[in-house]
N, CA, C and O atoms as a Tripos MOL2 file, in Angstrom:
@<TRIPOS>MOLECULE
protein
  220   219    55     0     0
PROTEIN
NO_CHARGES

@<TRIPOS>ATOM
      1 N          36.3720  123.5700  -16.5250 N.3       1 UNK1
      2 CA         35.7310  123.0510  -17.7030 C.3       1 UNK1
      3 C          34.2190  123.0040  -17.4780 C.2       1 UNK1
      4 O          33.8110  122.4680  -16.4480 O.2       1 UNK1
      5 N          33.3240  123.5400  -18.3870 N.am      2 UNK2
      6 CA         31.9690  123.2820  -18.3380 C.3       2 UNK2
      7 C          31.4440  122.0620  -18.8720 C.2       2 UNK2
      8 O          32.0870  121.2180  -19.4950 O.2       2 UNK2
      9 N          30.2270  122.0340  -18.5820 N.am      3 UNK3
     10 CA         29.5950  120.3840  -18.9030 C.3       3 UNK3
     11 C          29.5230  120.3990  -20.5150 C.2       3 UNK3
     12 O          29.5270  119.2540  -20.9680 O.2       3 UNK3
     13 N          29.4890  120.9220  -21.0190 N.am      4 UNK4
     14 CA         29.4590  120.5400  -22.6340 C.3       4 UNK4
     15 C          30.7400  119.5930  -22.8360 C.2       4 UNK4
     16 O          30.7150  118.5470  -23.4850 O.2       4 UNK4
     17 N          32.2150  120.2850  -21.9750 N.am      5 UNK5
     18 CA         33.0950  119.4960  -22.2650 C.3       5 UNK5
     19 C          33.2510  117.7350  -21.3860 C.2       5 UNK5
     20 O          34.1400  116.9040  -21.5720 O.2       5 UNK5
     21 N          32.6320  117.6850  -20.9030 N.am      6 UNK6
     22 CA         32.5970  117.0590  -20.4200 C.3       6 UNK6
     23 C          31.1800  115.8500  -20.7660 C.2       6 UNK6
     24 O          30.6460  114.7650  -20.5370 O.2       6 UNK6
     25 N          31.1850  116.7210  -21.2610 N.am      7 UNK7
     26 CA         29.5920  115.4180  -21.9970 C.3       7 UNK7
     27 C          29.4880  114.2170  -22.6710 C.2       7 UNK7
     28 O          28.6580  113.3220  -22.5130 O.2       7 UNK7
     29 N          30.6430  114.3090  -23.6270 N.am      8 UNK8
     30 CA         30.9750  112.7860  -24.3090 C.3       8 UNK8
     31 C          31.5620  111.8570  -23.7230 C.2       8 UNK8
     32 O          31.8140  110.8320  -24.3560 O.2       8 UNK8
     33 N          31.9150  111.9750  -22.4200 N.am      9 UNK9
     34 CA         32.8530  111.3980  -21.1640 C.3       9 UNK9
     35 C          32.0580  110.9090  -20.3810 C.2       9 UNK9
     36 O          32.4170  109.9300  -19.7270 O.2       9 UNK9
     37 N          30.7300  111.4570  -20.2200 N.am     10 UNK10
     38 CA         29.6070  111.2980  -19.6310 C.3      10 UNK10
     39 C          28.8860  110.4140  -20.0080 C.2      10 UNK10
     40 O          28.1470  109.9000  -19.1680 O.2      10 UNK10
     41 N          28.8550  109.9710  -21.2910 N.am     11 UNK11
     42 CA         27.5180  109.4700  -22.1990 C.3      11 UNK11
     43 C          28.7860  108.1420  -22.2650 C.2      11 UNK11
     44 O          28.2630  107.1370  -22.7480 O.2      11 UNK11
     45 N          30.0630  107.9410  -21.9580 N.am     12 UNK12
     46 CA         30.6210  106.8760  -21.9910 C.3      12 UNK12
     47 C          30.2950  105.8720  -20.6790 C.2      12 UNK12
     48 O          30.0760  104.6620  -20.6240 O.2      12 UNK12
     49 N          30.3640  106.9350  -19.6330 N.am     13 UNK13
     50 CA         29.9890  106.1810  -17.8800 C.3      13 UNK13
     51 C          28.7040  105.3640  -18.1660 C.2      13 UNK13
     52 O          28.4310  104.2240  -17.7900 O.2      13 UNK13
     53 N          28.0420  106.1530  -18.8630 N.am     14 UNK14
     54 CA         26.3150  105.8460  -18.5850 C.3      14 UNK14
     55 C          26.4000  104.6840  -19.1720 C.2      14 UNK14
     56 O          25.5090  103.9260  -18.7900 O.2      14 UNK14
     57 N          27.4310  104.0310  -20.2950 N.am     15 UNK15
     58 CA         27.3950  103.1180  -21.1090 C.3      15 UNK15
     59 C          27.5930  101.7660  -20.1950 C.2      15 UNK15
     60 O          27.0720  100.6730  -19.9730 O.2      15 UNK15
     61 N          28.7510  102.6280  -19.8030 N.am     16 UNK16
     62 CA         29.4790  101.2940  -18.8150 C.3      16 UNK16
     63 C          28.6430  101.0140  -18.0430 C.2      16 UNK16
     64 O          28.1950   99.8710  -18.1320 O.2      16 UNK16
     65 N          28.0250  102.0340  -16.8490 N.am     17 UNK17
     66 CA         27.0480  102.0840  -15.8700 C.3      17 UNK17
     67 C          26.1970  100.6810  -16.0910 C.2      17 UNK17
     68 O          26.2980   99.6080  -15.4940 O.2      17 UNK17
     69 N          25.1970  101.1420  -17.3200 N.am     18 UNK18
     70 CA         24.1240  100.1480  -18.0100 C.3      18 UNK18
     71 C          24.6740   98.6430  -17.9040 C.2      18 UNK18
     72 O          24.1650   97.6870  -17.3200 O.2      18 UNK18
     73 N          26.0130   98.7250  -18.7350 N.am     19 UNK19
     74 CA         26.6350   97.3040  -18.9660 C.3      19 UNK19
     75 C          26.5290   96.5880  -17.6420 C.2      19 UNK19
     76 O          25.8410   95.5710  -17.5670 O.2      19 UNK19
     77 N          27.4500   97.2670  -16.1420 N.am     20 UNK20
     78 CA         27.4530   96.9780  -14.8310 C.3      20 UNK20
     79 C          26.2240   96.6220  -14.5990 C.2      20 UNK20
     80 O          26.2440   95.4240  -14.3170 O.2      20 UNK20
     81 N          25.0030   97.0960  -14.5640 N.am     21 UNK21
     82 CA         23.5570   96.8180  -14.3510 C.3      21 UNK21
     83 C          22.9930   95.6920  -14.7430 C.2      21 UNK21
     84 O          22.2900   95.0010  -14.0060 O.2      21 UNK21
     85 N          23.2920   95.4020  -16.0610 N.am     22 UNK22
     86 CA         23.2860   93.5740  -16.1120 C.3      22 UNK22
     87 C          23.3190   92.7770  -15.2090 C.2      22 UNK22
     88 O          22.3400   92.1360  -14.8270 O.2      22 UNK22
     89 N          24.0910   92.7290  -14.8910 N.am     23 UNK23
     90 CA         24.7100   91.9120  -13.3410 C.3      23 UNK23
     91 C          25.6290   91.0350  -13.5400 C.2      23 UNK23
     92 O          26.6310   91.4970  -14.0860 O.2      23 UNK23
     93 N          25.6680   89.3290  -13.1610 N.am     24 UNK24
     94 CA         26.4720   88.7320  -13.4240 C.3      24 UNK24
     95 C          27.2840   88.5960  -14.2390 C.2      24 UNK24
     96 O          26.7620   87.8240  -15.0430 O.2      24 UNK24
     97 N          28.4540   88.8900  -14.6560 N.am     25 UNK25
     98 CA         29.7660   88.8860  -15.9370 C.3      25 UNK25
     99 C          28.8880   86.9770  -16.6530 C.2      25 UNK25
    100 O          28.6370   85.8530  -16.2190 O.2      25 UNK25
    101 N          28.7880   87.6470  -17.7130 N.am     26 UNK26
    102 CA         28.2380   86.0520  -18.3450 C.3      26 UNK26
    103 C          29.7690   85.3940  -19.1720 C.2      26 UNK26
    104 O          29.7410   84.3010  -19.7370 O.2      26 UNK26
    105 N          30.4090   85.8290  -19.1440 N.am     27 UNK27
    106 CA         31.6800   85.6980  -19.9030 C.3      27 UNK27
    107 C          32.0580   86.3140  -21.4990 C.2      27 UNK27
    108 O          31.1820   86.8150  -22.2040 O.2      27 UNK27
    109 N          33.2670   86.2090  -21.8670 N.am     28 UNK28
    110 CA         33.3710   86.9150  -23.1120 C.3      28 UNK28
    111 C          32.6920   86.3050  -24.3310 C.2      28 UNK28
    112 O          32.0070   87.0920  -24.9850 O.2      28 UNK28
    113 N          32.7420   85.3530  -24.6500 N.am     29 UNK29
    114 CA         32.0220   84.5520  -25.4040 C.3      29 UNK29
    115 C          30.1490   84.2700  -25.2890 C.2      29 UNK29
    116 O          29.4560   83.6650  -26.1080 O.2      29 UNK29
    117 N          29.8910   84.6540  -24.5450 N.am     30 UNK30
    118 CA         28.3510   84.4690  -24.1600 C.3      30 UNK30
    119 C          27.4360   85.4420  -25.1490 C.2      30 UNK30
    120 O          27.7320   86.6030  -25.4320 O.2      30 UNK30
    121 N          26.2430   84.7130  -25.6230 N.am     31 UNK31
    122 CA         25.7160   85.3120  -26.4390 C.3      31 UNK31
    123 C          24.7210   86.1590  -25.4610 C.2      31 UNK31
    124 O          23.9920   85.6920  -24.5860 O.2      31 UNK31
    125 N          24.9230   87.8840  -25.9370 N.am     32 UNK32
    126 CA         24.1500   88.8970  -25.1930 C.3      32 UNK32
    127 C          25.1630   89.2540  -23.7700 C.2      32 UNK32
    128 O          24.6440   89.5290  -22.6880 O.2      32 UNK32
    129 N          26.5980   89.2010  -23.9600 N.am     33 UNK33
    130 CA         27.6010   89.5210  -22.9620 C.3      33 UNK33
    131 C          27.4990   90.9420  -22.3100 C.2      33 UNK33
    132 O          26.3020   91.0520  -22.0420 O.2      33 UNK33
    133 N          27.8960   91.6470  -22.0680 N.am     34 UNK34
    134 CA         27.8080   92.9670  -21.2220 C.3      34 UNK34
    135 C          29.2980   93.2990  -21.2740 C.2      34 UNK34
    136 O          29.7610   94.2440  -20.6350 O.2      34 UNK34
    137 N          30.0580   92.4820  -22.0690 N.am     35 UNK35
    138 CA         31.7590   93.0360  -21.8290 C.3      35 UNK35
    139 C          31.6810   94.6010  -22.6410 C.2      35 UNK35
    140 O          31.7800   95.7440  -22.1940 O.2      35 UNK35
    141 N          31.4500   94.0540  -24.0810 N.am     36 UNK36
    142 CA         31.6760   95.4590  -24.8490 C.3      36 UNK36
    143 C          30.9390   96.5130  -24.3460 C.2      36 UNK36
    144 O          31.2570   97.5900  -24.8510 O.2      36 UNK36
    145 N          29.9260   96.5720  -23.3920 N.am     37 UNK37
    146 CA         29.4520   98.0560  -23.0850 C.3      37 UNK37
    147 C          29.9970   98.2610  -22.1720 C.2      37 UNK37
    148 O          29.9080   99.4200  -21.7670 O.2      37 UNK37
    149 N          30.7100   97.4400  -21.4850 N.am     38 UNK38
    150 CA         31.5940   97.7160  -19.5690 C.3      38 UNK38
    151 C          33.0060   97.9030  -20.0860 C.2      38 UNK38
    152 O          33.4270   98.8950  -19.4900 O.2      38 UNK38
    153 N          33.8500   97.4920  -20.8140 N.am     39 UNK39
    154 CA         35.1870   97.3020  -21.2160 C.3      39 UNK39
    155 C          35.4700   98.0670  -22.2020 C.2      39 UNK39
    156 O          36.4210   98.8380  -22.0730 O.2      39 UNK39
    157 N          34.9430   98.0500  -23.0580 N.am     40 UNK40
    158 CA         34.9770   98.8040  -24.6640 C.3      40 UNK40
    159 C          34.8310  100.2210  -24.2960 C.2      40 UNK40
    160 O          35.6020  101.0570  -24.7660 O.2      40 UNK40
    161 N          33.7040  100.6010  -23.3250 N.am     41 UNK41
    162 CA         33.2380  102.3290  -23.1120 C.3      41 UNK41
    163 C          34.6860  102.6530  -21.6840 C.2      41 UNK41
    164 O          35.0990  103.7540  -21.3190 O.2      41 UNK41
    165 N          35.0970  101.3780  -21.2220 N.am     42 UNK42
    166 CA         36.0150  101.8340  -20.0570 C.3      42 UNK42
    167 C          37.5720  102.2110  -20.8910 C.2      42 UNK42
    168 O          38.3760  102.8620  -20.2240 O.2      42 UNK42
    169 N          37.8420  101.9420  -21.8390 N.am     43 UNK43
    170 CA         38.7280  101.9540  -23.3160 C.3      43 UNK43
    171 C          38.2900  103.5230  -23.6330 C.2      43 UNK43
    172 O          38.7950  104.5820  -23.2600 O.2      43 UNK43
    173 N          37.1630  103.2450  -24.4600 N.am     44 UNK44
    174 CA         36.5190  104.9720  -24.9600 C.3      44 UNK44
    175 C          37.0450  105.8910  -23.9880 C.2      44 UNK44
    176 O          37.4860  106.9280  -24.4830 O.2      44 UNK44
    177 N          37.1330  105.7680  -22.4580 N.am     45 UNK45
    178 CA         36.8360  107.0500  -21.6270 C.3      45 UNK45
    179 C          38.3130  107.4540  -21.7040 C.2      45 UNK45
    180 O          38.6410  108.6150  -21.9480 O.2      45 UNK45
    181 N          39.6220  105.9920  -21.3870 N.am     46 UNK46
    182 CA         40.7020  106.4300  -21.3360 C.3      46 UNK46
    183 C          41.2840  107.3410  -22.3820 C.2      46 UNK46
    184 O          42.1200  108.2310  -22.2240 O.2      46 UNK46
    185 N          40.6470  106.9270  -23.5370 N.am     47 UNK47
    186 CA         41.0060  107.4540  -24.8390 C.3      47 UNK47
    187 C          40.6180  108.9330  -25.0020 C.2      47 UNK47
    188 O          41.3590  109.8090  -25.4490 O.2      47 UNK47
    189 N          39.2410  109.1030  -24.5400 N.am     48 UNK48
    190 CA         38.7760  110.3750  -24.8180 C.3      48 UNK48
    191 C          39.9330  111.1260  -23.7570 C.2      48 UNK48
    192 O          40.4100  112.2470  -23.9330 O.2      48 UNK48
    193 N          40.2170  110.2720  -22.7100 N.am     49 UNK49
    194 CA         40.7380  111.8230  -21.5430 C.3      49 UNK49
    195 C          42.2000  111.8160  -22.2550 C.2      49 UNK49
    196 O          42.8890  112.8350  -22.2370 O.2      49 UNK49
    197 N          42.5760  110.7910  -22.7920 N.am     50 UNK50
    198 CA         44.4350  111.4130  -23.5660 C.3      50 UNK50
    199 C          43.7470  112.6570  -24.5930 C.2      50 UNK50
    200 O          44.1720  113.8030  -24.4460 O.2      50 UNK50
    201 N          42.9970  112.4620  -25.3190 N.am     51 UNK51
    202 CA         42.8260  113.2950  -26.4850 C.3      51 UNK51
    203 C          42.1830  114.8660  -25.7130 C.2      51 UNK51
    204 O          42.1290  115.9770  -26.2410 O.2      51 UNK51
    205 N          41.8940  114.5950  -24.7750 N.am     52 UNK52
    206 CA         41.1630  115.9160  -23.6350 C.3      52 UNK52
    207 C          41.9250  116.0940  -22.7960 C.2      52 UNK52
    208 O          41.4300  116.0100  -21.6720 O.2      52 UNK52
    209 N          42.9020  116.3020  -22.8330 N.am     53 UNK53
    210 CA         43.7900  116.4080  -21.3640 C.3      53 UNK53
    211 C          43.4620  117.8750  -20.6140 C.2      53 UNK53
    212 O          43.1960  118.7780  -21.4080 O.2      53 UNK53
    213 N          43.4480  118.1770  -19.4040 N.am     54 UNK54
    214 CA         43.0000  118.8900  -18.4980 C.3      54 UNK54
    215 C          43.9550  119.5620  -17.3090 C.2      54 UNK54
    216 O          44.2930  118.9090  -16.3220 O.2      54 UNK54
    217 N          44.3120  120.8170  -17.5070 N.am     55 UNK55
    218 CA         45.5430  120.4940  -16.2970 C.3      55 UNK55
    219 C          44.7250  121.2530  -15.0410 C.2      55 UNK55
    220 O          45.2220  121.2910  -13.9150 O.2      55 UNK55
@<TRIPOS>BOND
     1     1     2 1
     2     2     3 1
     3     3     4 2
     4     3     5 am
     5     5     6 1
     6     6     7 1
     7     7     8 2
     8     7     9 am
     9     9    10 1
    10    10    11 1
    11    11    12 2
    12    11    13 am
    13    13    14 1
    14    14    15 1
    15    15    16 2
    16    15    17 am
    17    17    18 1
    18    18    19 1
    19    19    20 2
    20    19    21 am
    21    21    22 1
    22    22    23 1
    23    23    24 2
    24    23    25 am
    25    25    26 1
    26    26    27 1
    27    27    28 2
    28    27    29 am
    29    29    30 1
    30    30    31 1
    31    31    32 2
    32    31    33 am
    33    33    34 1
    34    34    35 1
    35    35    36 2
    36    35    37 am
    37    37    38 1
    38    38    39 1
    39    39    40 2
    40    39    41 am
    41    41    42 1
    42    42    43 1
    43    43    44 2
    44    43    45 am
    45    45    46 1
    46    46    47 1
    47    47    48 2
    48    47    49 am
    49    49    50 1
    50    50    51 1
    51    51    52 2
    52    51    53 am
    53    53    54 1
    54    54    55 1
    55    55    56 2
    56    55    57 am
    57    57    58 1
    58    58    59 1
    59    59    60 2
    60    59    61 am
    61    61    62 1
    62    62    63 1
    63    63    64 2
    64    63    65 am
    65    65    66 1
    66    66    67 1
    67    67    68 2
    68    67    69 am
    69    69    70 1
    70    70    71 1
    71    71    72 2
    72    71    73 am
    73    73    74 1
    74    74    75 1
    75    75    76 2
    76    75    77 am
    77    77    78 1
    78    78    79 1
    79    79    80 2
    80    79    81 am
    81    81    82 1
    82    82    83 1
    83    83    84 2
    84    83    85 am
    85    85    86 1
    86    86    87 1
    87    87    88 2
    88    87    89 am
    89    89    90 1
    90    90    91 1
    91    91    92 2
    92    91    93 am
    93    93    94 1
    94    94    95 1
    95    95    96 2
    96    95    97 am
    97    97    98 1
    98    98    99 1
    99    99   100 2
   100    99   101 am
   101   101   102 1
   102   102   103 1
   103   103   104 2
   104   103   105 am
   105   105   106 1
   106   106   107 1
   107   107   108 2
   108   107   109 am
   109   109   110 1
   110   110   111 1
   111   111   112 2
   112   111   113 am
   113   113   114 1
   114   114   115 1
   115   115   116 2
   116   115   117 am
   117   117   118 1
   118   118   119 1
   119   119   120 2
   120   119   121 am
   121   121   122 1
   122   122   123 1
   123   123   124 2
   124   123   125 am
   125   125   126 1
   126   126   127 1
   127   127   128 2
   128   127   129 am
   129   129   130 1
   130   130   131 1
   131   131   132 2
   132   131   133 am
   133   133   134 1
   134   134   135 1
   135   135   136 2
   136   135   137 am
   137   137   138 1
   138   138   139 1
   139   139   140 2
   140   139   141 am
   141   141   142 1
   142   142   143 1
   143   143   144 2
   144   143   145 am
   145   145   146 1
   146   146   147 1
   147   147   148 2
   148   147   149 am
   149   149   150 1
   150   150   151 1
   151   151   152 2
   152   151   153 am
   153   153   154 1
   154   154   155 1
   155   155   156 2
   156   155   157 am
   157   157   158 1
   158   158   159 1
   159   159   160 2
   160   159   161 am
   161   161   162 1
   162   162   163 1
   163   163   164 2
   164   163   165 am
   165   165   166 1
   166   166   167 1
   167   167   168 2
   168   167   169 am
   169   169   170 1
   170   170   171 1
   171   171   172 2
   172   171   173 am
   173   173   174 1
   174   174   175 1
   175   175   176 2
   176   175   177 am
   177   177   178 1
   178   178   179 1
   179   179   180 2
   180   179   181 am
   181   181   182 1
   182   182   183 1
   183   183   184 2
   184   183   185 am
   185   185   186 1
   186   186   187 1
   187   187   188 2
   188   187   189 am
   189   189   190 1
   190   190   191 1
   191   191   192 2
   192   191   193 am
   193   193   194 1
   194   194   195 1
   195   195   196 2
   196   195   197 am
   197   197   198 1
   198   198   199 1
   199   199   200 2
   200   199   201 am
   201   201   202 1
   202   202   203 1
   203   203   204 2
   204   203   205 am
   205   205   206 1
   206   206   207 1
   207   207   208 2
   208   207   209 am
   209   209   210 1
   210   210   211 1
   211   211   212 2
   212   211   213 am
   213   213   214 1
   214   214   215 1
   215   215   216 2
   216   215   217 am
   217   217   218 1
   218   218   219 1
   219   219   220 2
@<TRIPOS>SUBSTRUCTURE
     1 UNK1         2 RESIDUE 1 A UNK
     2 UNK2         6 RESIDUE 1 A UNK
     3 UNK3        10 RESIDUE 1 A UNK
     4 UNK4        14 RESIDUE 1 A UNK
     5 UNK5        18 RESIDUE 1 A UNK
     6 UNK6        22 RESIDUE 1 A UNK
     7 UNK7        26 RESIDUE 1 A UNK
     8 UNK8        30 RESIDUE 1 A UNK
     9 UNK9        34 RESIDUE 1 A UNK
    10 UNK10       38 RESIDUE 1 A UNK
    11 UNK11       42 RESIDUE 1 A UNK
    12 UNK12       46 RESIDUE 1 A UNK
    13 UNK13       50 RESIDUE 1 A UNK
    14 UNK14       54 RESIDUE 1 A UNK
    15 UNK15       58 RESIDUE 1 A UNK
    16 UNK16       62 RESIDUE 1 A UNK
    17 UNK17       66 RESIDUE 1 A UNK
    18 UNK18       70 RESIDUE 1 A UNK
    19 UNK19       74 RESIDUE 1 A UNK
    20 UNK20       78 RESIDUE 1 A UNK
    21 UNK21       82 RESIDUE 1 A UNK
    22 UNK22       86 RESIDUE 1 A UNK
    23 UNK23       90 RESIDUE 1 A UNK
    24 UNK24       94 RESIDUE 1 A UNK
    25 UNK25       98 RESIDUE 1 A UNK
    26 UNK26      102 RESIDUE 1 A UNK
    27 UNK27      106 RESIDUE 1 A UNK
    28 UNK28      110 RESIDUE 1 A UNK
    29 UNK29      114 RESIDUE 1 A UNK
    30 UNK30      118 RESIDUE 1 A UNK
    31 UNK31      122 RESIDUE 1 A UNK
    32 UNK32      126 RESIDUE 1 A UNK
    33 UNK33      130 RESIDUE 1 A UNK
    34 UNK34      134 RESIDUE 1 A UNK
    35 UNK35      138 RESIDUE 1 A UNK
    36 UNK36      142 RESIDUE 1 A UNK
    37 UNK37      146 RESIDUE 1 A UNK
    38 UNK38      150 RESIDUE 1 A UNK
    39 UNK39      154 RESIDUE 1 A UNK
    40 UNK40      158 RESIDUE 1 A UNK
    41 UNK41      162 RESIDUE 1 A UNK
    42 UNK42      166 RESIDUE 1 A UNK
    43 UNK43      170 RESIDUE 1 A UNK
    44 UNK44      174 RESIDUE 1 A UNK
    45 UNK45      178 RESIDUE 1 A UNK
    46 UNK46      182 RESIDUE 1 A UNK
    47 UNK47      186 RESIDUE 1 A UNK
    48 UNK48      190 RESIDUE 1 A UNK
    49 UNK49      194 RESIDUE 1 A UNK
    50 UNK50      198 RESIDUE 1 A UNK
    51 UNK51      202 RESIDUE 1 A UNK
    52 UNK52      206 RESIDUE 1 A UNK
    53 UNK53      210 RESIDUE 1 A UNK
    54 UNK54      214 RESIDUE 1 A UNK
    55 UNK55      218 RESIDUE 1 A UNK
């Protein structure tokens, strides 16, 4: 597979990446949390690779 296919899979890590970079987990409820860009894009990636499957 070339990187084009692989690009929207890419731009999901970087999401999460960022979120991780925050640092401390402030909790789910915390205003300005880091869940939905660490959890939500870790969701996106599983999703994208069922819909992309690769053998």
């Amino acid at each position: 597979m070339g990187a084009d296919f692989w690009t929207d899979a890419y731009a999901l890590i970087d999401t999460m990446e960022k979120g991780i970079a925050v640092g401390d987990d402030k909790g789910a409820t915390a205003v300005g949390t880091h869940r939905p860009d660490v959890l939500g894009s870790a969701h996106d990636v599983s999703d994208w690779l069922d819909e992309h499957p690769i053998k």
